[in-house]
N, C-alpha and C positions, 0 to 999 in steps of 0.2 A: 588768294587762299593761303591758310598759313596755321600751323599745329596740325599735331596728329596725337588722335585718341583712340577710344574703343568705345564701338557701338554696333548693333545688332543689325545685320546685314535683313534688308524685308526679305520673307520668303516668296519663294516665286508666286504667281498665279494670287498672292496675297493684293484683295483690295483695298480700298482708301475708306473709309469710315464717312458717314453723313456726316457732316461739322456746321455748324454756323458759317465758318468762314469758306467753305464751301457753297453754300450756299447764297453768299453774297456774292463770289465769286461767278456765280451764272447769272445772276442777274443785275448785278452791278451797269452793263451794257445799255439793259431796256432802264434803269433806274437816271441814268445818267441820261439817257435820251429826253427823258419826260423831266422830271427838274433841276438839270444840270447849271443852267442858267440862275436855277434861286438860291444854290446853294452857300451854304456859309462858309465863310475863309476853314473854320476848324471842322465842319463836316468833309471837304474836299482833302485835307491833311488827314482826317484818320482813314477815310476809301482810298486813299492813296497808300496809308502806310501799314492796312489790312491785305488792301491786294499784293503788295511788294513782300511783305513778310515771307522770310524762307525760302525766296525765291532769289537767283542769282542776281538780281537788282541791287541785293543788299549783301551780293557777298557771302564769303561763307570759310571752312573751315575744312581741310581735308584729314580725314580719319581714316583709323584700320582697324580693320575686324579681326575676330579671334579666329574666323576661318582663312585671313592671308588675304584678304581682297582690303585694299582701298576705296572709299570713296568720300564723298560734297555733302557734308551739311549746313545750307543756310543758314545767315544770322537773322534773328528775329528784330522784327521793328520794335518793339517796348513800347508801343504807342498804349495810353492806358484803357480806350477803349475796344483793344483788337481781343479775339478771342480766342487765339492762341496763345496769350502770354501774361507775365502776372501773377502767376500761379506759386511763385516762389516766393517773390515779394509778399504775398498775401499771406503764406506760413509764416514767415518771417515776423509781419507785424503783430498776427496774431499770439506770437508766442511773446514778444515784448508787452503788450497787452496785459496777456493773462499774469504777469509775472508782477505788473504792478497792482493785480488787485488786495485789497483790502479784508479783511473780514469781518464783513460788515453786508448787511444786507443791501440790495441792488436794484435800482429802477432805471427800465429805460421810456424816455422822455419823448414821446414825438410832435412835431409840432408840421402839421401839412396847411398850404395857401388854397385860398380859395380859388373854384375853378376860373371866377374872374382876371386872374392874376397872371396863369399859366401861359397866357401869351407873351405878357411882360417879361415875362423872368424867360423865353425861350433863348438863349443864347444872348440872353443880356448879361454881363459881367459882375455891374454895377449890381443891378436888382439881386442876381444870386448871392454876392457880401453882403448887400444890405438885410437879407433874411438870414444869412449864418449870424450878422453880427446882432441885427434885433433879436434875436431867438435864445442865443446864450445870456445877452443882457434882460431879457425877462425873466429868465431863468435862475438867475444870479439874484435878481434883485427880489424875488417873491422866498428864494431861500434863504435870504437875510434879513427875511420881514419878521418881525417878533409874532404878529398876529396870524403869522403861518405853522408857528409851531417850529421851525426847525434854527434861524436865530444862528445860521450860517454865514458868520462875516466872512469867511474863509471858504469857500465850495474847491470842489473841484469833480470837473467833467469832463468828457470830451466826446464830439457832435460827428456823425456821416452826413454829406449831402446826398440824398438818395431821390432820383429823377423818373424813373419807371414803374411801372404796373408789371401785373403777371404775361397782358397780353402786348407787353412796350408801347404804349401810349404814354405820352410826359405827363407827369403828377408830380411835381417837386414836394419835397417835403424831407425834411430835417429827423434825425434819430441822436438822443442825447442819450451817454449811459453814465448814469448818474448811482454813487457809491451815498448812502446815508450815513452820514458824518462828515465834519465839517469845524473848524476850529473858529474860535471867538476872538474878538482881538487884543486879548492877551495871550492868544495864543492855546485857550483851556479846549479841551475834548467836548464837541456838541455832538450828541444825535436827537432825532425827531425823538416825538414826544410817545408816539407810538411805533413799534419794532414793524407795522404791518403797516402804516402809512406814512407819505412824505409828502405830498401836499395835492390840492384839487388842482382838477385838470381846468376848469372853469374860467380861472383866473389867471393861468399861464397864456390861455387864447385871447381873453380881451385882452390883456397887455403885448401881446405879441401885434394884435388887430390895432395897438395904438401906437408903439413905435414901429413901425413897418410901413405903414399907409403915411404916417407922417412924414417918414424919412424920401418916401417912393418921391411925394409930394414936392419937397423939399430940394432932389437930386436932379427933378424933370423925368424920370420914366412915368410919370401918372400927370393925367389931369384933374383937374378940380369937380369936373363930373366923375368919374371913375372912383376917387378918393370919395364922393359922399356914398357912390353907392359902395364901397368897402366898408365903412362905417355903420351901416343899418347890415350886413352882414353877417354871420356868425360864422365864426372862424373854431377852427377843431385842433384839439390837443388832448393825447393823451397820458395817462403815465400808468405803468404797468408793473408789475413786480418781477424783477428778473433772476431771485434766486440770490445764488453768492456771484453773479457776475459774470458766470462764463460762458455760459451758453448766448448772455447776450453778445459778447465780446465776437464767438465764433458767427453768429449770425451776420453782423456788419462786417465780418472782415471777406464775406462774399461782394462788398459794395466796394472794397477799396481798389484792388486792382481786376477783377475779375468783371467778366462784361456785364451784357445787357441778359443774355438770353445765355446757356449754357446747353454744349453739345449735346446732353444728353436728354433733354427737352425738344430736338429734332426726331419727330417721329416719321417723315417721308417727304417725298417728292413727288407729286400730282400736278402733273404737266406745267403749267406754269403757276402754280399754286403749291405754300408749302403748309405740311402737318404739325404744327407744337403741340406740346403738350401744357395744359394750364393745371395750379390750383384754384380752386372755388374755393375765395375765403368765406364764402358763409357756412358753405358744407364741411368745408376740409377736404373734398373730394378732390379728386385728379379726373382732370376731360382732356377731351379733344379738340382743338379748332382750325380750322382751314385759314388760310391767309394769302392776300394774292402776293407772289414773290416779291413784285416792285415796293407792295405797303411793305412787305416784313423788312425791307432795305430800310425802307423811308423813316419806316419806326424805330429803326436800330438807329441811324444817325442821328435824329433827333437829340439824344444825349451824347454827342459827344461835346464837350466844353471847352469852353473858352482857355486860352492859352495863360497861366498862370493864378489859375483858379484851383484854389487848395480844397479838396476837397473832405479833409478833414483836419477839424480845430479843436485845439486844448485850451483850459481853462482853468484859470486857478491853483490850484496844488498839481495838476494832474500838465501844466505848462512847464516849458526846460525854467523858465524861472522861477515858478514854483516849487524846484524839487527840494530847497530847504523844509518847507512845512510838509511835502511827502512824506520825506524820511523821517519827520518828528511822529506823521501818522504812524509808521511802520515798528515806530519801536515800540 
């Protein structure tokens, strides 16, 4: 233990709040029983560095309070999928973020794999780059196309990898937020041709369905059956209007360090069954759903990822070696 701060003494008789991480916490036991054996090298590192978190395992820190009492507060794992922590990082980014936007109007890009796929890319490394890097290169390469309208030698973007649903099932699928402007290569001021559009979503999915399947192919996580039937597949992309940029900005920066499920989405404990709270994206509305303890574990590790996978990429103007043409946009 080592330093001394100031920090609010709990009041007595004061209880502990439902948390996520509480919640793993009681059943982590019967989750480990049943697939403790299947589990992946980075799912075992983040249940390990969920459970440890704040707890004397990792050490800590001794404080004093302003009423004269001393005590221990634990140091937190930083693990990126725990759900206690991150929450600082996540302001952080997000205010670097917003600082580099433009004014200029805002699209965010998404590009989701077919449910075919979602097995391949479960804790594959490889599969998961190969779709950050096919997805930004389609991307790039349809905003450069003259017969697109926008005639962007120069783009710049930058992607989340984003892996769950409302009810934590894995859906992988990519979010690009893309600024409308773009320079030529002499360097001249491009924007689309229309202030309301910046290109069809149509064609960002067939090309995404052609360097992706190829690449899968090409690497070995696909076989030559699997690749034909991705190819008679239709693949989904959308592009959406986001304003000047900021609201999408604040949206993904819930993906960057911040978990799966968020405390406040715990609505109870029913014996060995837990409560969330979902949205209905068709309705908008907000429900309820039961889940058995051990799935809502099972469904939370699912995403955690593989050990040096980035899970967010720059591109273009908006990359540290782009930042000459940034600044050229800025002035």
């Amino acid at each position: 233990m080592s330093g001394i701060g100031q920090l609010r003494c709990p009041r007595e008789g004061e209880s502990r709040p439902l948390t996520v991480a509480r919640v793993i916490e009681r059943f982590a036991p019967a989750y480990w029983e049943r697939y403790g054996s299947r589990m992946r090298l980075e799912q075992r590192k983040a249940l390990q560095a969920i459970l440890q978190c704040r707890t004397p395992a990792l050490g800590g820190h001794r404080y004093a309070c302003g009423c004269g009492h001393e005590h221990h507060a634990f140091h937190s794992c930083n693990h990126r999928l725990c759900p206690r922590c991150g929450a600082a990082d996540t302001q952080e980014w997000v205010r670097k973020q917003l600082g580099k936007l433009l004014p200029v109007p805002y699209y965010l890009v998404t590009f989701t794999v077919p449910s075919e796929l979602r097995s391949v890319m479960l804790g594959n490394r490889q599969a998961m780059e190969l779709l950050m890097g096919c997805s930004a290169r389609a991307l790039n390469e349809l905003l450069a196309d003259p017969a697109r309208g926008c005639r962007f030698d120069h783009a710049g973007f930058f992607g989340v990898y984003q892996s769950w649903t409302q009810d934590m099932r894995f859906h992988p699928h990519v979010h690009y937020v893309v600024p409308a402007v773009g320079l030529d290569e002499r360097w001249k001021l491009k924007h689309p041709k229309s202030p309301k559009f910046l290109i069809h979503a149509q064609p960002l999915a067939i090309r995404l369905r052609t360097l992706l399947t190829n690449a899968l192919r090409d690497h070995g996580p696909i076989r030559d059956e699997l690749f034909w039937k991705l190819a008679k597949t239709d693949w989904n992309a959308d592009v959406d209007r986001a304003g000047n940029g900021e609201n999408a900005v604040k949206y993904l920066g819930q993906y960057i360090r911040c978990s799966v499920i968020s405390d406040h989405r715990i609505l109870g404990l029913e014996e060995n069954r837990v409560r969330i709270r979902i949205k209905n994206r068709d309705t908008g509305a907000f429900e309820s759903r039961i889940m058995d303890g051990v799935e809502f574990v099972r469904r939370f590790l699912l995403h955690a990822l593989p050990d040096r996978f980035h899970r967010i990429r720059y591109r273009g103007f908006l990359h540290a070696r782009g930042k000459p043409r940034l600044l050229w946009l800025q002035l």
